[in-house]
N, C-alpha and C positions, 0 to 999 in steps of 0.2 A: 630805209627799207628793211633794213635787217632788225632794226628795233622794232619795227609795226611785225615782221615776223615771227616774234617773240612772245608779243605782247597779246598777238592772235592764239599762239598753242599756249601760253597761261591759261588764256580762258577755257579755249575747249576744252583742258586739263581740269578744270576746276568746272566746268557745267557734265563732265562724263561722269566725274568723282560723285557732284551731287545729287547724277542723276541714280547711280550707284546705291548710294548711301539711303534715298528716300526710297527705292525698293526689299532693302536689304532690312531696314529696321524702320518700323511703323511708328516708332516714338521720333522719329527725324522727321518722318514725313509729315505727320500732323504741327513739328513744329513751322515748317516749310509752309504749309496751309497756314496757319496763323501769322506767319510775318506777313504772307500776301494777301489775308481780308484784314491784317489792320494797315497795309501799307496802301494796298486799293480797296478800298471799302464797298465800291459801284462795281467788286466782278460778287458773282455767285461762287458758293460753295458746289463743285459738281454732284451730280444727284450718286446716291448707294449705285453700284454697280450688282446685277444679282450674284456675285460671286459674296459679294462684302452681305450682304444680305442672307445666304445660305451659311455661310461663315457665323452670322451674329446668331440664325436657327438652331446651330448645331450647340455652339457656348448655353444659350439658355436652357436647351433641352438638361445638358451636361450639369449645371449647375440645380436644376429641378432634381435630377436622379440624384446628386449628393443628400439633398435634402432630405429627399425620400426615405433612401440608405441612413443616414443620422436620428429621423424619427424614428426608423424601426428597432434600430440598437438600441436607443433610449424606452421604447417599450419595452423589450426585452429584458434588459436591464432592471426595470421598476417590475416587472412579472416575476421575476428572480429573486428582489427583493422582498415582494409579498409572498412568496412560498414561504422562506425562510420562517421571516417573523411568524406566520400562521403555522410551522408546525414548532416553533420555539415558545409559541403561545400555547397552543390545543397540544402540544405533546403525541400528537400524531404519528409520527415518525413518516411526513412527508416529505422530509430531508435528502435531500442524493447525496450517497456518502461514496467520491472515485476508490475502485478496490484496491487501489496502490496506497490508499489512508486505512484502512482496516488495516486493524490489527488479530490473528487468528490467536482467542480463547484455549487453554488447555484445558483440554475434558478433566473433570474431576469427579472420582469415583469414589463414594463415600464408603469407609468399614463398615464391618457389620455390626448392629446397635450389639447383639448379641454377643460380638468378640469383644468389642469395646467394655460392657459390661464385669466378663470376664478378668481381663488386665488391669482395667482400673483400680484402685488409685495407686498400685503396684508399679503401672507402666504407664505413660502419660506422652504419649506420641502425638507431634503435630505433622501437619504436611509440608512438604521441601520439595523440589523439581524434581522432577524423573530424571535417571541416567543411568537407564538401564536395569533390568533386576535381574540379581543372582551376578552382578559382573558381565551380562551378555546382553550388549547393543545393539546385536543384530534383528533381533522381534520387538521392532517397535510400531507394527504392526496390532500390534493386539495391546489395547488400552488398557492401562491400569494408572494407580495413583501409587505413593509412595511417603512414605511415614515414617516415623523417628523418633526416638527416646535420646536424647544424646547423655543424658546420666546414665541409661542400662545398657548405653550401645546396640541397643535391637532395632531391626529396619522393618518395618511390614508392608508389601504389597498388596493394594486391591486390587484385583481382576475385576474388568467385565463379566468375563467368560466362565464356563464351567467349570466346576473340577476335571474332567474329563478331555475339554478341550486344550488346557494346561499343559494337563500330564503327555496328549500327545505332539503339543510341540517341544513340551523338552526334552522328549528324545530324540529330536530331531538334534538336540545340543549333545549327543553321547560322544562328540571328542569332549567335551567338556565334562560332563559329571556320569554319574552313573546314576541309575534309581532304583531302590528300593522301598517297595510299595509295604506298607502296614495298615492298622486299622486304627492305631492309636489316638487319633484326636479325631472328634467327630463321625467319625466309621471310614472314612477316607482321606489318607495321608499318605505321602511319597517323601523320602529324607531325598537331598541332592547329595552324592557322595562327592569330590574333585577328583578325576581322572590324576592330575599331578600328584605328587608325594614332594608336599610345603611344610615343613614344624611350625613356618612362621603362622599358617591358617589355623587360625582357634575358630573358626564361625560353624555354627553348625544352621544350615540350611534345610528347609521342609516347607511343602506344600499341603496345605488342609483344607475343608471344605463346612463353609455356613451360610446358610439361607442360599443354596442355591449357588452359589457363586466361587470362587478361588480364593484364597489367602496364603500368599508366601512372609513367609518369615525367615529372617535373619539374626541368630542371638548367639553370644559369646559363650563358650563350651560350661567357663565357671560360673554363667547363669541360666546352663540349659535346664538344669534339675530344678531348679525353682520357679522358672518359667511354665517348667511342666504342671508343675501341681496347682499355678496360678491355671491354669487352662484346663486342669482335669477335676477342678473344684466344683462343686455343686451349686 
């Protein structure tokens, strides 16, 4: 008796387990279903229950909308790639260029043909990056360009702006220099004096005015006189 009592809770043990297991994971149950249509062949497979039928609705829907979703990114995609080529084609500039890829142009402010004239072939200045004119960083507000002889050591500044508008922001710089207005180059000129007392500063500094516009200059005391006569020549 005690062996048939044993041999009964093995089972029930092992029919709860299976019954378990074909709940719990759908790849057990279906194997479950095929041991018993090929072990009785004469029972039927049970009809879809509408649970398993709203189940199989929702999957196919599910897998429709991927599809969906995949076509449309694939067009996207190929629409993206025809801008491109058409404006690398037609030169259009129908290109989207993100602002984080630009890169910001420094303005450049050409001399005056008429100064230029002047100094050549005397002085022969190319352009170099800004940093500042006269030594003073703080107006980099107001555009200009910046130029160079490195054999005469002269610097020259093009302004945008006036002779006028010039003269009065560097008085706004009077810890810095002092200004004394003349008429000496072109009817309007300001020397920049240095506020400091340096022996080492040889530069002498002066603002003048052609076509309209600003010119600072920068030149070494033992080529101020000869600079002069280059600029005072006819």
């Amino acid at each position: 008796m005690r062996i048939f009592s044993y041999i009964i809770t093995v089972l029930v043990t092992v029919f709860v387990i299976n019954i378990a297991l074909s709940f719990s994971l759908p790849v057990y149950h279906n194997a479950l279903v095929n041991l018993r249509m090929n072990a009785f062949p004469g029972i039927k497979t049970p009809a879809a229950t509408p649970k398993d039928e709203t189940r199989q609705a929702e999957t196919t829907r599910l897998v429709e909308s991927l599809d969906r979703i995949d076509k449309h990114i694939e067009s996207l995609t190929e629409a993206k790639k025809s801008l491109i080529m058409t404006g690398m084609v037609s030169g259009s500039g129908a290109i989207w260029v993100p602002p984080e890829e630009t890169v910001p142009r420094e303005l450049i402010i050409p001399l005056s043909w008429l100064f230029l004239a002047k100094i050549m072939p005397d002085v022969m200045v190319k352009k170099i990056p800004n940093n500042g004119f006269f030594g003073i960083g703080v107006m980099d507000k107001l555009p200009y360009s910046t130029y160079t002889d490195d054999k005469r050591h002269v610097t020259v500044y093009a302004f945008q702006d006036s002779y006028d508008k010039i003269l009065l922001n560097m008085k706004l710089a009077s810890n810095a220099y002092t200004l004394n207005e003349t008429d000496q180059f072109f009817g309007f000129t300001f020397f920049l004096n240095s506020t400091k007392k340096d022996n080492k500063d040889t530069t002498i500094r002066f603002v003048t005015a052609l076509e309209g516009r600003a010119i600072g200059v920068e030149v070494p005391k033992n080529y101020y006189l000869s600079f002069k006569k280059i600029l005072l020549k006819k």
